[in-house]
VOKOL-648011 format. One line per field, with one value per atom (N, C-alpha, C, O): residue number from 1; atom name; x, y, z. Coordinates in steps of 0.2 Angstrom, whole numbers, m for minus. Layout:
N
num [NUM, ...] $
atome [CA, ...] $
u [X, ...] $
v [Y, ...] $
w [Z, ...] $
END
This chain:
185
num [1, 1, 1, 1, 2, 2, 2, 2, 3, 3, 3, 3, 4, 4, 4, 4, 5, 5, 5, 5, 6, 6, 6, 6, 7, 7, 7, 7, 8, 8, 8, 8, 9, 9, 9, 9, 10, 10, 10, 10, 11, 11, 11, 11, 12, 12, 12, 12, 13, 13, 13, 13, 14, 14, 14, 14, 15, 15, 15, 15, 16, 16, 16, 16, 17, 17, 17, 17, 18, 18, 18, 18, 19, 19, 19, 19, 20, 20, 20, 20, 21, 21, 21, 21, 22, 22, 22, 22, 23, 23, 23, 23, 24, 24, 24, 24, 25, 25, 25, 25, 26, 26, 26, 26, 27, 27, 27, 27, 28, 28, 28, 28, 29, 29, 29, 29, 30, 30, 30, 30, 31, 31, 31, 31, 32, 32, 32, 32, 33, 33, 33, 33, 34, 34, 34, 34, 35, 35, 35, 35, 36, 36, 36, 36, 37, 37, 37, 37, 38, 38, 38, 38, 39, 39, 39, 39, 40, 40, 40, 40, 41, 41, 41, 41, 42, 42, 42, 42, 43, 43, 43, 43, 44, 44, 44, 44, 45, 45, 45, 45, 46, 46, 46, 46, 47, 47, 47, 47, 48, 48, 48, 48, 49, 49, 49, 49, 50, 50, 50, 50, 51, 51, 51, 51, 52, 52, 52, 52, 53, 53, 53, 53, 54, 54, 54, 54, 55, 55, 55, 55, 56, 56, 56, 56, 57, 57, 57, 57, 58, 58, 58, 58, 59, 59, 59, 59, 60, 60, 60, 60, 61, 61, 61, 61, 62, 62, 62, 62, 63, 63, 63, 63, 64, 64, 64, 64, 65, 65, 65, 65, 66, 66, 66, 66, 67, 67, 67, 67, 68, 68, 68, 68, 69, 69, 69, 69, 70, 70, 70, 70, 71, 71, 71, 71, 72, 72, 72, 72, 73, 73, 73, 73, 74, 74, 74, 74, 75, 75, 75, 75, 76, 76, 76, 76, 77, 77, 77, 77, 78, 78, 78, 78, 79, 79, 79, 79, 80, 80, 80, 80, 81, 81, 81, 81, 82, 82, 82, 82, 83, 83, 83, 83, 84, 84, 84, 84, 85, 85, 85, 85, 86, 86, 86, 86, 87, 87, 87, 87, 88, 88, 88, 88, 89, 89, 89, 89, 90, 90, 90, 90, 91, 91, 91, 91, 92, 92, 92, 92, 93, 93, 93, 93, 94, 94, 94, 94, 95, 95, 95, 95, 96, 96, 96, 96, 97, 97, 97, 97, 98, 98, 98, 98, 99, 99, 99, 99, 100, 100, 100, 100, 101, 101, 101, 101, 102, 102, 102, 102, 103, 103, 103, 103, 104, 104, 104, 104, 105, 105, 105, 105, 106, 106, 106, 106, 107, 107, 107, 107, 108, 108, 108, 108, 109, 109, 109, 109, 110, 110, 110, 110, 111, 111, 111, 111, 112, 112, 112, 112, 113, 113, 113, 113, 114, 114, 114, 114, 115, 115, 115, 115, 116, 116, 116, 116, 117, 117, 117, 117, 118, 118, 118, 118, 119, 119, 119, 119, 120, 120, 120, 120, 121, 121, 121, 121, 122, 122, 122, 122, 123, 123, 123, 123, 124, 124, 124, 124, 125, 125, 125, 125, 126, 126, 126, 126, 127, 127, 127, 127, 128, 128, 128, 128, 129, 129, 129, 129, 130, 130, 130, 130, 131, 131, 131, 131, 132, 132, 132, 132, 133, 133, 133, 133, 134, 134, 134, 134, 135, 135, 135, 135, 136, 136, 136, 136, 137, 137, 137, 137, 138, 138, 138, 138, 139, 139, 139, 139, 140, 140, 140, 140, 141, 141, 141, 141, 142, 142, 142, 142, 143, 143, 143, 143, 144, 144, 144, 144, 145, 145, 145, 145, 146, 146, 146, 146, 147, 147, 147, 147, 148, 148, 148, 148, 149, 149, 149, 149, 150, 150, 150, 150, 151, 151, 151, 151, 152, 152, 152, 152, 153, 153, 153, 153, 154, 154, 154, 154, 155, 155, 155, 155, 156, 156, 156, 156, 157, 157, 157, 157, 158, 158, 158, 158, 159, 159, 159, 159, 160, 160, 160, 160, 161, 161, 161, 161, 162, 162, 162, 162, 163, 163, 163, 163, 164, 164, 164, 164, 165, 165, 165, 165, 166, 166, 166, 166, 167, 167, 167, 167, 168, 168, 168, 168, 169, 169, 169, 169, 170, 170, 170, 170, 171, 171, 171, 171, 172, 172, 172, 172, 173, 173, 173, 173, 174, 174, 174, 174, 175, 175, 175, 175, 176, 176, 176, 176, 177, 177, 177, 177, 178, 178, 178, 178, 179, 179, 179, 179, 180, 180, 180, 180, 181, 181, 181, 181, 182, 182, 182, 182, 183, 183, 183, 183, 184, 184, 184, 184, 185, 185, 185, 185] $
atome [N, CA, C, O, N, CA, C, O, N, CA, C, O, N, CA, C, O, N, CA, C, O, N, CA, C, O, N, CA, C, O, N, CA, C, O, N, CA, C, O, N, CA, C, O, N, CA, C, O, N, CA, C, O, N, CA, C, O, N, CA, C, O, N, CA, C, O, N, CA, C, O, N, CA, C, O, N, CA, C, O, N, CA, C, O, N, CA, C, O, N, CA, C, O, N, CA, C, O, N, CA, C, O, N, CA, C, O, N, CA, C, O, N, CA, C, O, N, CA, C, O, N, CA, C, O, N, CA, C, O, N, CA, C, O, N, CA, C, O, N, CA, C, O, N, CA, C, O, N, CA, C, O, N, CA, C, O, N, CA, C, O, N, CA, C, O, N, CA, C, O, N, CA, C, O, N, CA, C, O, N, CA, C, O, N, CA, C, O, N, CA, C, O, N, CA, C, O, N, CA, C, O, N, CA, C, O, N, CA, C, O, N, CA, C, O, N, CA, C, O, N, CA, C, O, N, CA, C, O, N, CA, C, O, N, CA, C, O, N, CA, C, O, N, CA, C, O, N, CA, C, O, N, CA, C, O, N, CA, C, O, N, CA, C, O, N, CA, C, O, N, CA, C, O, N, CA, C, O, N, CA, C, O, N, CA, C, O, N, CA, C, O, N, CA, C, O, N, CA, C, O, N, CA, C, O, N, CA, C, O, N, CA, C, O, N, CA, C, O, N, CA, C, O, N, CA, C, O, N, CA, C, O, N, CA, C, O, N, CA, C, O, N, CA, C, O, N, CA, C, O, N, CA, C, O, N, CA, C, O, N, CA, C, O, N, CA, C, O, N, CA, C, O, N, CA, C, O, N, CA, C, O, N, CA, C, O, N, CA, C, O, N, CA, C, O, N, CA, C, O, N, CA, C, O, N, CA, C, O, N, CA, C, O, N, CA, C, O, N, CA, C, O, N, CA, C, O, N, CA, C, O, N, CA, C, O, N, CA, C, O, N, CA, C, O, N, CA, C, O, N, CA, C, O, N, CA, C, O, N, CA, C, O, N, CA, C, O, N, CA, C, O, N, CA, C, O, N, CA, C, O, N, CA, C, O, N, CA, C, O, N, CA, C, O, N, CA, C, O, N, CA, C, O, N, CA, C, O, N, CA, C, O, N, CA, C, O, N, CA, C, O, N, CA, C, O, N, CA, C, O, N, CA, C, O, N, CA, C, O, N, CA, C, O, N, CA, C, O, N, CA, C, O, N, CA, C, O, N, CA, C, O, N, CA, C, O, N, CA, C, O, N, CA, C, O, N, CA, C, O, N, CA, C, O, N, CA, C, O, N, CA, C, O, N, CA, C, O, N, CA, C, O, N, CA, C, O, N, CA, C, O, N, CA, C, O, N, CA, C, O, N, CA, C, O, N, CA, C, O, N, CA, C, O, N, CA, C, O, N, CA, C, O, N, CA, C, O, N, CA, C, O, N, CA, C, O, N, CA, C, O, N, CA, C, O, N, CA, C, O, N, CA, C, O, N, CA, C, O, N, CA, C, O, N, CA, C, O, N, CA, C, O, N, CA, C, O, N, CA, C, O, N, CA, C, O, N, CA, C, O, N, CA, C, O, N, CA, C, O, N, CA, C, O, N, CA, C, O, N, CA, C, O, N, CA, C, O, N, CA, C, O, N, CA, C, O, N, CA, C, O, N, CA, C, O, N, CA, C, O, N, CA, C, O, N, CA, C, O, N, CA, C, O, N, CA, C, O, N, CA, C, O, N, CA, C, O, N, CA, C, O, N, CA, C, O, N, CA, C, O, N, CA, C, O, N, CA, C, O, N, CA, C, O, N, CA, C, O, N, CA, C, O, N, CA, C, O, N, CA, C, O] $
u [1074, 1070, 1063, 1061, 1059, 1051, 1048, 1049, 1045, 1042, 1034, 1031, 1030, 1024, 1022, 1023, 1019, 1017, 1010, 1008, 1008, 1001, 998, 1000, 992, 990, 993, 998, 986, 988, 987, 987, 987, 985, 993, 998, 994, 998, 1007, 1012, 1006, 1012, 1016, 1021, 1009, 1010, 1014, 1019, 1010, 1009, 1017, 1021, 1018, 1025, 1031, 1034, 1031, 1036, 1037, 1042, 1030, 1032, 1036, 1041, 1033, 1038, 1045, 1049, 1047, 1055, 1058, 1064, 1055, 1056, 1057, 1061, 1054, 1053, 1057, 1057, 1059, 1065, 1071, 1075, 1074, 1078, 1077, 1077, 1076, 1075, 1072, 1073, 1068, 1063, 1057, 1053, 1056, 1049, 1046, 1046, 1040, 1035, 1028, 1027, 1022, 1016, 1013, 1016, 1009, 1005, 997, 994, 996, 990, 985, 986, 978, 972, 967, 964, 965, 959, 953, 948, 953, 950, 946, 946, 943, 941, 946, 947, 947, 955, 958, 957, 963, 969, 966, 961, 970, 967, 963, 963, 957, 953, 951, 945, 957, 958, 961, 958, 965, 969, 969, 966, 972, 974, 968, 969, 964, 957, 954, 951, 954, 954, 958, 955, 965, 970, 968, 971, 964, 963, 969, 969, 973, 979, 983, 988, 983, 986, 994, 996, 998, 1008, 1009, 1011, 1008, 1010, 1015, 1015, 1020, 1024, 1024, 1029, 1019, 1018, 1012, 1009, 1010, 1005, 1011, 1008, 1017, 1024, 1025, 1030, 1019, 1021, 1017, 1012, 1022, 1020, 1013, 1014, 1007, 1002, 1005, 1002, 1010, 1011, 1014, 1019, 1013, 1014, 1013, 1009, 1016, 1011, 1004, 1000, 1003, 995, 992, 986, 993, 988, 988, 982, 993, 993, 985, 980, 987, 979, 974, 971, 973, 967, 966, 961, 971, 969, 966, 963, 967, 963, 957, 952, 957, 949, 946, 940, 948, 944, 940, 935, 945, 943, 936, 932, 933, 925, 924, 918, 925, 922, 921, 925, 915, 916, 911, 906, 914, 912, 919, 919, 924, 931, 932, 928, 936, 937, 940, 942, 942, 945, 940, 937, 941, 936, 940, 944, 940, 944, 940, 937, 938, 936, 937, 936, 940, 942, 939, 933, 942, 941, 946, 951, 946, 951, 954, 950, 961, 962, 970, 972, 975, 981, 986, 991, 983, 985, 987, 991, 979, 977, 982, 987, 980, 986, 993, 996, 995, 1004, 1004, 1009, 999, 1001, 1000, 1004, 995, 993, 1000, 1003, 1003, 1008, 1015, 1019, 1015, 1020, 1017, 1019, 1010, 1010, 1014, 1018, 1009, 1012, 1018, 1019, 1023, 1028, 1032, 1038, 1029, 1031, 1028, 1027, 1025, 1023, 1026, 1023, 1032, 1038, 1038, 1035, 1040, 1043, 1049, 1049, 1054, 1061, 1058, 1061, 1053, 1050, 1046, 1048, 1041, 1038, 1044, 1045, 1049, 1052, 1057, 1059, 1060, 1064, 1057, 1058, 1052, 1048, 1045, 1041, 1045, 1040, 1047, 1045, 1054, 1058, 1061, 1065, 1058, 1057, 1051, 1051, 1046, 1043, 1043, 1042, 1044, 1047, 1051, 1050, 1058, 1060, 1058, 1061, 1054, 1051, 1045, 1046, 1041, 1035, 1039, 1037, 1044, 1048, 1050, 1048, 1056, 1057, 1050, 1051, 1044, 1042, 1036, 1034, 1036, 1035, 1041, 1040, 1045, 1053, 1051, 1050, 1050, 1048, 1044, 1044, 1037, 1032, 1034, 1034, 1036, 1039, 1044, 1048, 1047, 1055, 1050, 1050, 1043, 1041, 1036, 1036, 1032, 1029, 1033, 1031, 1040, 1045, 1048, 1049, 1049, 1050, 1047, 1050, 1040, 1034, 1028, 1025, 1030, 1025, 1017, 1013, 1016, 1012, 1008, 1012, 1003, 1002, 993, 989, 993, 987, 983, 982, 979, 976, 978, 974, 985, 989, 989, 989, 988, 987, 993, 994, 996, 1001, 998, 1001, 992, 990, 990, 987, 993, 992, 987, 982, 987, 980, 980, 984, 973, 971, 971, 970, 972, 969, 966, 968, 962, 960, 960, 964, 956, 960, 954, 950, 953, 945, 947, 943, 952, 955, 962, 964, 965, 968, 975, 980, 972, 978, 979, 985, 975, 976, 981, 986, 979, 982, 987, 991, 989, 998, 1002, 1008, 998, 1002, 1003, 1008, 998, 999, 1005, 1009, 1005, 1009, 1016, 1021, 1017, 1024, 1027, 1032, 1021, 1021, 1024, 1030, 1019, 1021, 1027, 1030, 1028, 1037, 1043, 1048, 1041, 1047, 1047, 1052, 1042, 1043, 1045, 1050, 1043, 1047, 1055, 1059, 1056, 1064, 1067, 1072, 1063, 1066, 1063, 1063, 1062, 1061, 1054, 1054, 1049, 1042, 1040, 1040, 1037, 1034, 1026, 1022, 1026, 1022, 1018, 1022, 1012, 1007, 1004, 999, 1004, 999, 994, 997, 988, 983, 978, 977, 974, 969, 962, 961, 956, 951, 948, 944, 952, 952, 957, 955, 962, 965, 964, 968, 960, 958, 953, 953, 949, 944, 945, 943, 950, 954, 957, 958, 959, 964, 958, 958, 951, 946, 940, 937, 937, 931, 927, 922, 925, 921, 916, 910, 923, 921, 922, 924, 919, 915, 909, 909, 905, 899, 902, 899, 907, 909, 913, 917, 915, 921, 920, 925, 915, 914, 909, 905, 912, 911, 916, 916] $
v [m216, m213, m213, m213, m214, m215, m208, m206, m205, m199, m198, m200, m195, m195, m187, m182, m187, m179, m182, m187, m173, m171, m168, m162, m172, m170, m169, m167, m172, m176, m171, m174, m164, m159, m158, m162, m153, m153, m152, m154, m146, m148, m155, m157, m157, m163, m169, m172, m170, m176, m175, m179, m169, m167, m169, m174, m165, m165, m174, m176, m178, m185, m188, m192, m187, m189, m187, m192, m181, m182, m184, m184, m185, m187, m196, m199, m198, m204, m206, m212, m203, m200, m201, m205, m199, m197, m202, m199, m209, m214, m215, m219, m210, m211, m216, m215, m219, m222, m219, m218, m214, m208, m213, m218, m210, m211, m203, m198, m204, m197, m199, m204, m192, m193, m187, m181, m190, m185, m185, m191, m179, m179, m180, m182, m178, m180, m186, m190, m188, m194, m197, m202, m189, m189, m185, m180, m186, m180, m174, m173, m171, m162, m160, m154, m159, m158, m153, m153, m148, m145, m137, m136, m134, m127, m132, m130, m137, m136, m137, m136, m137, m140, m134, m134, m129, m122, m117, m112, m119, m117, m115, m111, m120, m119, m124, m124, m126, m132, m126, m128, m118, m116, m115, m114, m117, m116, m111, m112, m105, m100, m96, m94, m96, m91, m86, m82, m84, m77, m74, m70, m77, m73, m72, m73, m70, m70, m62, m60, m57, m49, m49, m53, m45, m44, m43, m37, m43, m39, m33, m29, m30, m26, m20, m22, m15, m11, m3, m1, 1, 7, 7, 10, 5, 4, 1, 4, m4, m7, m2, m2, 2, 8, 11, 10, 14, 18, 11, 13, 5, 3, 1, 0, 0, 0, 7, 7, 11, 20, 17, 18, 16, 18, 11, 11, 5, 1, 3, 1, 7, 11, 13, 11, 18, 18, 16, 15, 13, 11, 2, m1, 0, m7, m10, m14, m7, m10, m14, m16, m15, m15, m22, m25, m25, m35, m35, m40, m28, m29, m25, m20, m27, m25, m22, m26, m17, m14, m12, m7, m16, m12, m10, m15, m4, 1, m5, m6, m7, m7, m7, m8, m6, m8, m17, m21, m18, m23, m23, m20, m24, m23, m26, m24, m31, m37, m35, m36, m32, m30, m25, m26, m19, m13, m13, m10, m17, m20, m26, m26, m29, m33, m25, m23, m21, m16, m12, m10, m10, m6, m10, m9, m15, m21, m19, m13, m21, m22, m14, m13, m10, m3, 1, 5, m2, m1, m5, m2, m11, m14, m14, m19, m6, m4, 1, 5, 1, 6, 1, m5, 5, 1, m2, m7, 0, m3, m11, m17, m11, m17, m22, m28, m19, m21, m28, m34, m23, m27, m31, m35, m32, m35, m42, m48, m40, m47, m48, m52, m47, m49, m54, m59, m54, m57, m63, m67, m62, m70, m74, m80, m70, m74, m78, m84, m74, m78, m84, m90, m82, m86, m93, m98, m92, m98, m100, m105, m97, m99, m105, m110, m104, m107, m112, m118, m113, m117, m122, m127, m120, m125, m127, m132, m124, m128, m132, m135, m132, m137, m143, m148, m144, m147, m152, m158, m146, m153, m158, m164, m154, m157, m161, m161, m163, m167, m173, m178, m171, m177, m182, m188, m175, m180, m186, m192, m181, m184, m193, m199, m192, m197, m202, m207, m202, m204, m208, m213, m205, m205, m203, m204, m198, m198, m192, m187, m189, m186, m184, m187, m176, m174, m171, m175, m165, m163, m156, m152, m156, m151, m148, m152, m141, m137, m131, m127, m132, m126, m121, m120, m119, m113, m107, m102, m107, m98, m96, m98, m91, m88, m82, m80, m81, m72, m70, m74, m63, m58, m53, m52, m50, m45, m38, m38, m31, m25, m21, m21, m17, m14, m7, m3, m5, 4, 5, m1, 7, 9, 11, 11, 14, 16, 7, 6, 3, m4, m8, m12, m6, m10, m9, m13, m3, 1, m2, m5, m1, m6, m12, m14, m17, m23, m25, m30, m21, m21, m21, m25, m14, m14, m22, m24, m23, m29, m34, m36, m35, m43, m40, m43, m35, m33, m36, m38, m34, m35, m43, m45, m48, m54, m56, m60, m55, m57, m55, m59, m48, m50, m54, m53, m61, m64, m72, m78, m70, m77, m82, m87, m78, m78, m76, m70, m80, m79, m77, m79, m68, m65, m60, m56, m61, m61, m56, m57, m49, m45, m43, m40, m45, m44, m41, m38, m40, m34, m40, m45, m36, m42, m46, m50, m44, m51, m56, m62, m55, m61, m64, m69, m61, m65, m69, m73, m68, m71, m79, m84, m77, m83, m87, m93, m85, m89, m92, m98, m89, m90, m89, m84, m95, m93, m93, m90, m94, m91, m84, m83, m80, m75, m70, m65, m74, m70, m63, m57, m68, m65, m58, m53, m58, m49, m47, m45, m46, m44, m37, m34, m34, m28, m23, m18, m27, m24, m23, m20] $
w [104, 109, 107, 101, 112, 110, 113, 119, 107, 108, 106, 101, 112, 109, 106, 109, 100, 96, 100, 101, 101, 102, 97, 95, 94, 89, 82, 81, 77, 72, 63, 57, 65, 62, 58, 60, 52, 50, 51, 48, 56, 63, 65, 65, 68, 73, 69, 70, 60, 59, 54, 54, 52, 47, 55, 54, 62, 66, 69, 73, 66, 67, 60, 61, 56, 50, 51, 52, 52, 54, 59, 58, 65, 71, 70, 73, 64, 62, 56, 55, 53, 47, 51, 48, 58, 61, 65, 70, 66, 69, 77, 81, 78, 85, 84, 79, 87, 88, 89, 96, 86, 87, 87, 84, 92, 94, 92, 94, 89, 87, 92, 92, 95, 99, 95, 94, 92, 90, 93, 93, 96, 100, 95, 97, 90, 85, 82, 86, 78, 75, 69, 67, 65, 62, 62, 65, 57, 58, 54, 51, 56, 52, 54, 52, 58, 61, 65, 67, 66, 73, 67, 61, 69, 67, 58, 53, 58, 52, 47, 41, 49, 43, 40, 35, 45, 42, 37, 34, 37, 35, 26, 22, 24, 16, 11, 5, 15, 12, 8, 5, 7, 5, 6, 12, 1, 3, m3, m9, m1, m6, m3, 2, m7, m7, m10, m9, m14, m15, m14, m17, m7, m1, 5, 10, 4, 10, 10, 12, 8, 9, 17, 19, 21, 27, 29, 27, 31, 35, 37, 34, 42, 44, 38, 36, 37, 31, 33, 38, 30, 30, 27, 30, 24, 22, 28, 28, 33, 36, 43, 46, 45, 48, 46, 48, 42, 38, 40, 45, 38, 39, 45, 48, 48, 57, 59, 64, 57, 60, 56, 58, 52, 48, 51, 51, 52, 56, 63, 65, 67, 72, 72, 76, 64, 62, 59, 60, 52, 48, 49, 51, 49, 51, 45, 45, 39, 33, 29, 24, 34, 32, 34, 38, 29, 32, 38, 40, 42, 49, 53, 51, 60, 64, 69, 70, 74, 79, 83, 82, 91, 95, 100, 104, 102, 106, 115, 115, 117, 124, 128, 125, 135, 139, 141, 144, 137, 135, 135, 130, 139, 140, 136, 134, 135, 130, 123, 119, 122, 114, 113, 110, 118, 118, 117, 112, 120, 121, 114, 112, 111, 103, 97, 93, 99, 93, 93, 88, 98, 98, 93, 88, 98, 94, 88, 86, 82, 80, 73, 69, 77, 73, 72, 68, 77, 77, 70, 68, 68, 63, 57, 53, 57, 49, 46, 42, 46, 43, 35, 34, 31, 23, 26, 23, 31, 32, 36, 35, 38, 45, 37, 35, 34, 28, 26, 27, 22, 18, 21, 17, 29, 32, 36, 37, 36, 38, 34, 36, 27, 21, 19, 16, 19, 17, 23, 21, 28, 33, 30, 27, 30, 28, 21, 20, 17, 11, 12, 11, 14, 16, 20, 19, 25, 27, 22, 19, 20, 13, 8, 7, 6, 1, 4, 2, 10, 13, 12, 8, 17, 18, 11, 11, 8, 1, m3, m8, 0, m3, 1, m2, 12, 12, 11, 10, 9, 7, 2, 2, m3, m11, m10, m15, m5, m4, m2, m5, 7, 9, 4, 2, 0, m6, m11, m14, m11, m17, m13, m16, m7, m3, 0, 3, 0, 3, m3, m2, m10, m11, m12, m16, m4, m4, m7, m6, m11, m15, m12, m9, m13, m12, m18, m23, m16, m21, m22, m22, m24, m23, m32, m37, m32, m37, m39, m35, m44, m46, m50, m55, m48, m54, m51, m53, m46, m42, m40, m43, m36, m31, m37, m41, m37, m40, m35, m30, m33, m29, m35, m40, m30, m36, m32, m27, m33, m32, m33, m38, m28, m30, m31, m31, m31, m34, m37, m36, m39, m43, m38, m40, m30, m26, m22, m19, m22, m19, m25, m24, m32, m37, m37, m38, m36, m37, m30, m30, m23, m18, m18, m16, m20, m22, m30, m29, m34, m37, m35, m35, m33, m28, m23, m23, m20, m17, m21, m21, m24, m30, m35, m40, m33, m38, m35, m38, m26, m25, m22, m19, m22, m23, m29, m28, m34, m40, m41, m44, m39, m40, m34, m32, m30, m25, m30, m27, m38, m40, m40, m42, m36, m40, m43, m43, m50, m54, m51, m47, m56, m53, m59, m61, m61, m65, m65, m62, m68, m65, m71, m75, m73, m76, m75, m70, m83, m83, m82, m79, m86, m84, m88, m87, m96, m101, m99, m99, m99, m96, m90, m89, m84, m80, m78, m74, m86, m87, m90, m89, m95, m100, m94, m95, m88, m81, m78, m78, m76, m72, m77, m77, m80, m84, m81, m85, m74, m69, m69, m68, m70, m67, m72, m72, m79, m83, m82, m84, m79, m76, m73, m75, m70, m66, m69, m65, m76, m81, m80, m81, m79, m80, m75, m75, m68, m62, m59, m54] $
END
């Protein structure tokens, strides 16, 4: 079968390789000058699976009200008439229970994993190789009530078989010599 993908971004270009694995004659079209260019050039190349804890949470409950006024927050909220907004914010609040947390932090995982199995299968069969790194993300934790929910967090990906790190600020130092300089901010 001859199939044409639209768009050469990492989508397009991964759903042509099995398309072409599975014996279709695939044409990929980029409005582009190259691939990646578009949604995917943004994305930061990150495949982690232990960034697979939900967004939606009791915590993020509380910072969606305090985005309401505070807009010193990495999230911004503003109040208008917007039906759209209204009818996702509800969706979305609805799916900040701990029962909702842990039933979509564990799709997600399970797709995270998955789809770092596929890159490492198309790598393993292709050849082709990037500038792909296995040293893990830091996050860091500006309170002691943030560090305790993120802990919980990264606990219960780890009993799902990530390896999960939680340090102080000399060992993060020894991980990132960088960030020397802020050891003690």
């Amino acid at each position: 079968m001859r199939i044409l993908v639209l768009g050469a971004g990492v989508v397009g270009t991964a759903a042509a390789y099995y398309l072409a694995s599975d014996g279709h004659e695939v044409t990929v079209i980029e409005r582009h000058p190259m691939a990646a260019r578009g949604t995917s050039q943004s994305n930061a190349g990150l495949v982690s699976p232990g960034d697979a804890t939900a967004w939606a949470s009791p915590a993020a409950l509380k910072t969606f009200l305090r985005a309401l006024y505070n807009h010193d927050l990495g999230i911004k909220v503003r109040l208008r008439f917007d039906p759209y907004f209204f009818a996702w914010s509800l969706r979305f609040l609805r799916q900040c229970t701990r029962a909702r947390l842990r039933a979509n932090t564990d799709i997600k995982l399970r797709l995270a994993l998955y789809s770092r199995d596929c890159i490492n299968a198309i790598s393993a069969a292709t050849g082709i190789h990037y500038d792909e790194r296995k040293k893990g993300i830091l996050y860091f934790f500006r309170s002691q009530q943030s560090l305790d929910t993120g802990t919980d967090n990264y606990r219960y990906l780890a009993e799902h078989g990530l390896p999960i790190e939680i340090v102080g600020r000399d060992r993060l130092v020894e991980l990132e010599p960088g960030l020397a300089g802020a050891k003690d901010k």
